[in-house]
N, C-alpha and C positions, 0 to 999 in steps of 0.2 A: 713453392711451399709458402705457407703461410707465416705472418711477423707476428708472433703472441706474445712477445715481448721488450722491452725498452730498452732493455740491456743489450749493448751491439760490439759487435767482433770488429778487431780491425778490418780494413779492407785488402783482398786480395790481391796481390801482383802476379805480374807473368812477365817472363824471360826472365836473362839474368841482371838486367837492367833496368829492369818493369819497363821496353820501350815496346815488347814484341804485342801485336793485338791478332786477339784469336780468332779467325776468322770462319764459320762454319760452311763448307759448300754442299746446296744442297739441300735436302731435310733437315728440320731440326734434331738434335741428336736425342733419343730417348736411351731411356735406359735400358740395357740390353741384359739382364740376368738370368731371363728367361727363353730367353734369342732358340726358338727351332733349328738347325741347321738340317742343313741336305745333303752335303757333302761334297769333298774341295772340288773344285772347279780343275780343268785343265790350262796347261801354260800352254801359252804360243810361241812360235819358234822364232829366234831371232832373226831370221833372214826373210822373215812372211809380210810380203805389203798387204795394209788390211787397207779398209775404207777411209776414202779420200778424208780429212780432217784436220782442221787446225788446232794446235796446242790452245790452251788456256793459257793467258796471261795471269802469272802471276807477280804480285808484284814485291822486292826485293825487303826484307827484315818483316816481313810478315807471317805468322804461323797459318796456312790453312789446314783446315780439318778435312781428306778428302774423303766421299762418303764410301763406305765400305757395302756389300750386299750380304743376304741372309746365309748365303755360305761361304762366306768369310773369303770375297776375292776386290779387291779393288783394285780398277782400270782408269789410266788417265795420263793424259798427252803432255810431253816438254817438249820446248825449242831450244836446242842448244847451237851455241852459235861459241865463237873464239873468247874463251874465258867464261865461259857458263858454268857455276855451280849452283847445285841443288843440297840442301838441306834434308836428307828425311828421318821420322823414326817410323820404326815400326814396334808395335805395341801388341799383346796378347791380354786381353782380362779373362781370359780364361781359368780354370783352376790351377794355384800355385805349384799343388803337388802331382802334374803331368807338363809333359814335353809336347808342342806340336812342330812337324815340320811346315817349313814354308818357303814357297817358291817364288823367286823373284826373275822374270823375265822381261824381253824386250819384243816390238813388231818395229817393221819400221812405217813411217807415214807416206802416200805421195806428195812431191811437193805441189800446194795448189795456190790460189790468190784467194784475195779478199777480205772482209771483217774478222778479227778472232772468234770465236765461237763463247760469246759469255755464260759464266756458269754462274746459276742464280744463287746469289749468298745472301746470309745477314749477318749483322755485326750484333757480335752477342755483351751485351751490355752486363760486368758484373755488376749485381747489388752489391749493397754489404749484409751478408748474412747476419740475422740473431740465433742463437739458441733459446729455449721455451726458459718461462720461470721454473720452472718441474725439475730442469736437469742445470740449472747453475745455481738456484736458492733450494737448498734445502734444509729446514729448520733445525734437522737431526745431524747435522754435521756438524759435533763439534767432541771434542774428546770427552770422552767420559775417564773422570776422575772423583777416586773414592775419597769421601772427607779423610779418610786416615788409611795411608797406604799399609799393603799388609803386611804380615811378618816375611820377610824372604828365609829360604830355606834353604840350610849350610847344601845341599847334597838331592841330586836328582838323577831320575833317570831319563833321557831321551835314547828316541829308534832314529836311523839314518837307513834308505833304503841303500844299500851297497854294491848290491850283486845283479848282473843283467836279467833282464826278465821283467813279466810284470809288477806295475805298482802296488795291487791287489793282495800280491801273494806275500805272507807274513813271513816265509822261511827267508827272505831276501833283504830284511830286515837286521841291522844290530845294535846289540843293544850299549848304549855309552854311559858310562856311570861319572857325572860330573859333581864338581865340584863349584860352590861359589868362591872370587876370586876378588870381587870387585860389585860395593852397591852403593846407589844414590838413592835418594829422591825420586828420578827418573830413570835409573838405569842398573841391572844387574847383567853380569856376565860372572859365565859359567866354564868352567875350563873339564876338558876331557881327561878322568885319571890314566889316559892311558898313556899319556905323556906325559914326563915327569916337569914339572912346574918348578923352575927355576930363576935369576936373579935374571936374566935376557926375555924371557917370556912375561915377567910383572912389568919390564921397561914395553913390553908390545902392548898388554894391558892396558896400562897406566894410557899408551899413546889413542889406542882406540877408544877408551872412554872418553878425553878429552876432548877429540875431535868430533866424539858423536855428540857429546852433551852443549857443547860451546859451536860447534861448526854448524855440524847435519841433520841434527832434530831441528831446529827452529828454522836453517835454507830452505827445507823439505816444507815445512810448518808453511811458512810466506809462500811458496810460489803456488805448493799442490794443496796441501792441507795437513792437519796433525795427524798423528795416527789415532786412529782409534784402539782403547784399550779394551783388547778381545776379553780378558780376562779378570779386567777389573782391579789388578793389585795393585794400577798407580806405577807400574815400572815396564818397563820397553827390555826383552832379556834375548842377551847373545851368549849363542855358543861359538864355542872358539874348540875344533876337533879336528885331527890328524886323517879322519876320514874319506872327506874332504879331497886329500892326495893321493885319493885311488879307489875313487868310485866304479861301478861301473865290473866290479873285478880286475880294477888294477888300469881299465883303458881311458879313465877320465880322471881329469885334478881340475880343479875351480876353485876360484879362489875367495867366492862366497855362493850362497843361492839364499832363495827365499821358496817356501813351500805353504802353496794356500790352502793346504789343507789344515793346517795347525791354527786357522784362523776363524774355524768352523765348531761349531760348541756341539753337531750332531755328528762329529767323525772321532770313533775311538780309537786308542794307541794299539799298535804302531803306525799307525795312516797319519794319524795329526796328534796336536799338543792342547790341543784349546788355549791359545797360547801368544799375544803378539808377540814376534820373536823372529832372529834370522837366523844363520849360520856362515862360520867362519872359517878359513884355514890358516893357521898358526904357522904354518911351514910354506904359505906362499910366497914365491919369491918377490922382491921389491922393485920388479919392472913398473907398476902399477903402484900409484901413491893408495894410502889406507883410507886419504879420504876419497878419491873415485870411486873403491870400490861400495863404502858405506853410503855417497850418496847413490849409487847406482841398484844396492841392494834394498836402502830401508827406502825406495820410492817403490819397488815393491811389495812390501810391506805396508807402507800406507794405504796403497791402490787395492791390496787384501786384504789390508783389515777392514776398508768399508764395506766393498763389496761381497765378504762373505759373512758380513753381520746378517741377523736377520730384518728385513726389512717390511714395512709397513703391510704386505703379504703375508708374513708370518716364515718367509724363507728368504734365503739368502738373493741377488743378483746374478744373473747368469754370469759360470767365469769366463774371464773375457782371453779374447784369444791371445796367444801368446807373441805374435807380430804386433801386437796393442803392447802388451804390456813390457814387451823389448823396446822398444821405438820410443815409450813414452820415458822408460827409466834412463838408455841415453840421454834422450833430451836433457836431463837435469843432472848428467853429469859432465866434466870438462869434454875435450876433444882432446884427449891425451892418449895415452900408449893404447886402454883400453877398447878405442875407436878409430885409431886411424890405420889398423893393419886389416880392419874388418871392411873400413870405408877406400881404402885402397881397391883389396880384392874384389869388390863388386863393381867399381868403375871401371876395371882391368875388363870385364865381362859382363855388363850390366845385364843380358839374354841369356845367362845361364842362373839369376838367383830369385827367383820369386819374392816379393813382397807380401802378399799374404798365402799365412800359411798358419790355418787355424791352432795344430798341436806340433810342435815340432821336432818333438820326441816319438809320436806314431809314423809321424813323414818322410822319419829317418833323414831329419835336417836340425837332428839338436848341436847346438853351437856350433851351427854352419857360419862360418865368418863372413860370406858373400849376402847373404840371408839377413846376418844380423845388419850388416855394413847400410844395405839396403832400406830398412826399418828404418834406422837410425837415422838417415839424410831426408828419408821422408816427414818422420816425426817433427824432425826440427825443421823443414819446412813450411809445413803447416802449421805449427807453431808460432816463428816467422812471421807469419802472416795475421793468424788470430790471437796471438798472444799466451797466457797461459790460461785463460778463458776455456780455452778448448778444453788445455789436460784437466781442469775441474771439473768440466762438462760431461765426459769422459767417465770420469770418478766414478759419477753417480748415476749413466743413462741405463735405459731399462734392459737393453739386448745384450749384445754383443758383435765384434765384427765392424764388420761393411758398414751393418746397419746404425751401430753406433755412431760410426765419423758419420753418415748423412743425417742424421737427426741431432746430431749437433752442430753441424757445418751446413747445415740446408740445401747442399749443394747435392748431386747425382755424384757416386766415387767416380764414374768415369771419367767426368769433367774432372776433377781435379786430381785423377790420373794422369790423364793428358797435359795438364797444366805442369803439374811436377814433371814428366817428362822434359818439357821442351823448357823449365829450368836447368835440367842435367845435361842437354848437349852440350852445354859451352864445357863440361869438366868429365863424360863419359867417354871410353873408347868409340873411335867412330872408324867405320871400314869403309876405305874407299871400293869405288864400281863404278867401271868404263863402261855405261851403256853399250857402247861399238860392240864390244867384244866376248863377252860370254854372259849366261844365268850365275845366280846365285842361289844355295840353299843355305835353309838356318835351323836351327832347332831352338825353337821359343819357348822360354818356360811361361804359363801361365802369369799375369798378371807380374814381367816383365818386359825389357824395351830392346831395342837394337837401335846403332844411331849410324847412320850411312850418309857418305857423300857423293852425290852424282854428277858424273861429269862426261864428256864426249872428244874424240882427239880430234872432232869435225863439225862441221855444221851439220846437224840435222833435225827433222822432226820425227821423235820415237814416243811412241805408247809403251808405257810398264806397264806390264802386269804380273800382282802378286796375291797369289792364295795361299791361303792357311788350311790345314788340318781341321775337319768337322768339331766344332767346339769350341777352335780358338779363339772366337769373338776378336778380331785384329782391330785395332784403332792402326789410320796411318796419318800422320803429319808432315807437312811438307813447308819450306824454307825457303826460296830464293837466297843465295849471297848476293 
């Protein structure tokens, strides 16, 4: 891709120690989102001598890329010999929201003499990527504020969707008759009369406004950007509602969210507010400090108020997927209770959680922990790397998705799939495999990994072979110890 501008991103690392270099064999790797398949290939039986052949050398703390074929099968020779380990992942960029199975088999080699059999490579040189002027300056990005903030209003009404079913449908809707409780400058909150407002709940007040006006509006401000004021009053407004604790018909509690439609000036109530504004639960428990969850809630907030202003088109930004806007709002909150029971269960299983996954409330993966966990390690990876360049870049690119991280990161997602991958072996579950001794199967979710260790109780020379499920587009990477 092209460098249109001056302005330049950190530079990328790989492994856990930037020492691993990525080696491509083979083809250059194109991007494969349109990839035809044909359909999976068959496995070969473990006990089958195929044609005479020597392994490929490879050589030890190296990542190679091996190249995969159009229906998702790659084949390719080791020499194991006494203390032989192998490295692999095996990778799907397939769709988030399906499973493929995949077959991991062995042949065995005859033994024969002579040169190794080299496999043509090249060594893939990272730039350092820029993003355009277009998607990190943009003139319009700066808070609008009114010369004279407006009157606030003792008493309001907000909708809360509460009841399972679609977002659409008004009946599923209720309605909260709040109160105000608390107003600055910058900030009013709104308390739900249906909880009675007491001398413990002004100390919760009292605590959340000061952490948001003195902590989380200006953190948020420096790294991502101010929020934009949807509405023009000059004030950022939370509610704080008992709702909250039993969304869903009773089967969900959260303990804040953020809703972009309230930040859309062509969506009538009960769908949105026209409104920048969060929501809160007054009855959540204190696992979670109040500032985690404010910086984790008003980052998206920020990221909706720009994006569903109307912009230079006359309409809003397409909204951006919700693995974006998960991954990005970690990032800018600590690693504390909120994150680390999420980033747990997805190491525990990193082949069973997808990483993108455009809605995740169609997907029937709302507040999947494994899901989130997954986002989260990426986001700050690539962060990590580019700095906060990225998440402003992000803020304001034209798409959404996929296509966003490569037009701000210049890179193919696949590469830098791959790349965070073979960052995650050194801290993801890894399943050992006795080539000697049996196949393996795996159920891959889309645009997740699996990290395996290969090893032999013997000398020998064995061909793996593994195919995927039509679709699954497999990336496989391979290690020497």
């Amino acid at each position: 891709m092209g460098r249109t501008s001056s302005a330049r991103l950190h530079r990328i690392g790989i492994g856990t120690a930037s020492l691993l270099l990525l080696i491509i064999v083979g083809e250059q790797l194109q991007n494969r989102h349109d990839r035809t398949h044909r359909g999976a290939s068959a496995t070969a039986s473990s006990e089958t001598l195929v044609t005479k052949s020597l392994p490929t050398v490879f050589e030890p703390g190296v990542a190679y890329s091996l190249p995969v074929s159009a229906d998702d099968t790659a084949v390719f020779d080791l020499a194991f010999d006494k203390g032989s380990r192998y490295r692999m992942i095996v990778s799907s960029l397939g769709k988030g929201e399906q499973s493929y199975a995949v077959n991991l088999a062995t042949s065995l080699l005859e033994p024969t003499t002579g040169p190794p059999c080299n496999v043509p490579q090249w060594r893939q040189e990272l730039s350092t990527p820029a993003a355009t002027d277009t998607l990190f300056v943009n003139t319009d990005v700066t808070p609008h504020v009114p010369l004279q903030a407006a009157t606030v209003a003792k008493k309001r009404t907000f909708y809360i969707h509460f009841a399972e079913g679609e977002l659409i449908d008004r009946r599923r809707y209720a309605e909260v008759y709040a109160s105000l409780v608390k107003t600055s400058p910058r900030l009013q909150i709104y308390w739900d009369q249906q909880l009675p407002f007491n001398e413990r709940f002004q100390q919760l007040v009292d605590e959340i406004a000061s952490q948001f006006e003195n902590d989380v509006m200006p953190e948020i401000s420096r790294q991502l950007a101010p929020v934009y004021d949807t509405d023009g009053d000059g004030r950022f407004t939370i509610l704080l509602t008992p709702w909250l604790d039993r969304l869903e018909g009773g089967k969900t509690s959260l303990r804040g969210m953020v809703r972009g439609t309230d930040f859309r000036d062509d969506v009538s109530v009960p769908f949105g507010h026209h409104c920048d504004m969060l929501y809160l639960n007054p009855l959540a428990s204190s696992a979670v400090p109040w500032r985690d969850i404010l910086l984790h809630e008003f980052t998206h907030a920020v990221c909706n108020s720009w994006r569903m202003r109307k912009s230079s088109t006359g309409r809003p930004l397409p909204v951006e997927d919700d693995w974006i806007q998960e991954g990005m709002a970690h990032t800018l909150e600590p690693l504390g209770a909120n994150q680390q029971h999420r980033i747990s269960t997805f190491l525990a299983a990193p082949h069973g959680y997808p990483l993108v996954i455009a809605d995740y409330y169609r997907a029937g993966m709302w507040r999947n922990d494994g899901c989130r966990g997954a986002t989260s390690l990426f986001h700050r990876w690539i962060t990590g790397r580019y700095g906060n360049e990225f998440m402003r870049g992000m803020l304001m690119a034209p798409s959404h998705g996929i296509a966003n991280i490569e037009a701000v990161c210049e890179y193919h997602f696949d590469e830098l799939f791959r790349l965070w991958t073979i960052d995650l072996m050194s801290s993801a579950t890894t399943r050992s495999w006795n080539v000697d001794q049996s196949r393996q199967f795996l159920e891959l979710h889309g645009t997740s990994a699996s990290f395996w260790e290969l090893h032999a109780e013997s000398e020998s020379q064995t061909r793996i072979h593994i195919s995927g499920e039509p679709g699954s587009q497999l990336q496989v990477t391979l290690i020497r110890l």
